[in-house]
N, C-alpha and C positions, 0 to 999 in steps of 0.2 A: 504494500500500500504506500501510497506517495501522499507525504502532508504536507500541507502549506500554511503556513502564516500571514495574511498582512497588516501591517500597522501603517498609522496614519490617524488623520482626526479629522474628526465629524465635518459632512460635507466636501468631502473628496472624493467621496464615491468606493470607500473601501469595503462596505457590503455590497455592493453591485459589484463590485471589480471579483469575490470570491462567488456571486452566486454566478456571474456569466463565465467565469472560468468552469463553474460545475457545469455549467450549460453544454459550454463548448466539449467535456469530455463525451457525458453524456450523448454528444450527437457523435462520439464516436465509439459506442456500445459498450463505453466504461459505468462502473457504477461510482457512483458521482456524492459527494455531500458538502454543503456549504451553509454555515451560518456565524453570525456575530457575537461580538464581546465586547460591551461599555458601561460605563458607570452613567454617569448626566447624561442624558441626550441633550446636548448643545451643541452648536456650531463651532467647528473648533478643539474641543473636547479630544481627548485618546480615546482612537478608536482601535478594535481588533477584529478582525477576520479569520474565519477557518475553512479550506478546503480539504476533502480528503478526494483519492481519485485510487481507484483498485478497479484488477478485473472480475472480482468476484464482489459478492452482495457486503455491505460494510456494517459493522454492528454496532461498533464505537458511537457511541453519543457525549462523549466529554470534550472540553477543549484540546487545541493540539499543543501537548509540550514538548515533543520532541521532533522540531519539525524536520523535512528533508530540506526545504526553501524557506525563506523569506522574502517579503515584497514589503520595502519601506516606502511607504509615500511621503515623508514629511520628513527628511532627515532634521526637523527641531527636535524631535523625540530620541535620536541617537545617543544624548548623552543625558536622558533626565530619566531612563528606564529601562533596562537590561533587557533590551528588544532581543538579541543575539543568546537569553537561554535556550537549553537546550537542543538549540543549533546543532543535527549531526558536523563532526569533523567531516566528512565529505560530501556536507551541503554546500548549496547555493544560495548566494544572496544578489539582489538588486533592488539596489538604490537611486531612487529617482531624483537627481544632480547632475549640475555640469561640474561639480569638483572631483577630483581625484580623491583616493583616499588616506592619502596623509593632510593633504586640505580639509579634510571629513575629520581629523584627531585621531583615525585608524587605523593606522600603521602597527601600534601595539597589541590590539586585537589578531591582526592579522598575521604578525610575526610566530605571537601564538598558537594557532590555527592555521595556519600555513594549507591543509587540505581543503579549506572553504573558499570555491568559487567565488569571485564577485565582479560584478560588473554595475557601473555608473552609468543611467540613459537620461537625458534629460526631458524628462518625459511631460512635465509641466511645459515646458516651452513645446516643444510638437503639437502636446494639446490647445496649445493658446495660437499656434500657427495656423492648425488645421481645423479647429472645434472652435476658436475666439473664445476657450474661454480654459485655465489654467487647471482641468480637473485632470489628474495623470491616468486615472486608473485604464482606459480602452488601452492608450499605449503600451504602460509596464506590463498588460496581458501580453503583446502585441514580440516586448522584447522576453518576457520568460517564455514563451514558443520558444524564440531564438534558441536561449540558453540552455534550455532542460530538453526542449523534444516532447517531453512527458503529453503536449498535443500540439495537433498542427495546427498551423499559421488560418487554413481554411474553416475551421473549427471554431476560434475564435472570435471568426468574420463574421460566421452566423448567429454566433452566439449576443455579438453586438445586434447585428439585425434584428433577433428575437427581442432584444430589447428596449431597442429605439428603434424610431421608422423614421423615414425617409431623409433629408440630410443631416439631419443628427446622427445616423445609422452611417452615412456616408463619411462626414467628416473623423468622426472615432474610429472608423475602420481604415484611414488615411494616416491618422497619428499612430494606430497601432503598426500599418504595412512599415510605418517609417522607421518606428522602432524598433522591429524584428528586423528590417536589415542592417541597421547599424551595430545591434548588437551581433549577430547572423557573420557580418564586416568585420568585425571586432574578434571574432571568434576564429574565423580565417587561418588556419595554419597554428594558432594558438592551442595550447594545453590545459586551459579554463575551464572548458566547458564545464559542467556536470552531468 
């Protein structure tokens, strides 16, 4: 079974980002589960997401602590709460930033864990190029395809489509194609993946 995490805060779109991700497996005969974890609902707020994605039926109804991935949408939350527990040693993370990660304070993390994938997309700016407006999550769906494989790039198109219509559908599937091939680019002969 493959788990996911995402964090991020209220009004990002980090429970749509985990349910269209279950979406997308689901339309590829995976058994699928997606749902949330927040304290306030406000705007702004810490938020938590959980997908699971198996090919068999999935029984687990608890949060995910030990995820395989991460998806940060809001790297402000990186250093005010141990986003990165239980993080397998050979997961993956993405981070939606145009910094690097010693510009992120991450280097020591990373030295540490040395087997965790990671990759930086800047997935706010694509969505504000393509969508007008700064919500990351169609993108960061758009670059973990890239990263993971775990589902395809066509998968997730639809999965948008089932959820917005018509150019809302269009421009989130724009910001997601862009971020899948940068990270897709990024990955290129490189040993990152996960």
């Amino acid at each position: 079974m493959f788990q996911l995490r995402i964090h991020g805060r209220g009004g990002q779109g980090v429970v749509t980002a985990a349910e269209m991700l279950s979406v997308a497996g689901f339309l590829e005969g995976k058994h699928t589960q997606a749902f949330p974890s927040f304290g306030s609902e406000r705007m702004g707020a810490p938020v938590m997401a959980f997908c699971r994605i198996d090919d068999k039926e999935i029984r687990l109804r608890e949060p995910v602590m030990a995820p395989d991935a991460l998806i940060i949408q809001d790297t402000t939350l990186l250093h005010q709460v141990n986003l990165f527990e239980g993080l397998s040693e050979r997961g993956c993370l993405l981070i939606n930033s145009t910094r690097n990660m010693s510009e992120l304070g991450l280097d020591d993390f990373f030295t540490a864990h040395p087997g965790i994938g990671v990759m930086a997309v800047p997935a706010s700016q694509l969505a504000l190029e393509h969508v007008g407006r700064p919500l990351p999550n169609a993108a960061l769906l758009g670059g973990f395809a890239a990263m993971t494989g775990i589902i395809q790039f066509d998968s997730v198109a639809a999965a948008i489509e089932e959820k917005f219509k018509g150019k809302i559908a269009t421009s989130n599937i724009a910001a997601a194609r862009a971020a899948f091939a940068m990270v897709d680019s990024a990955l290129q002969g490189a040993a990152a993946s996960c």
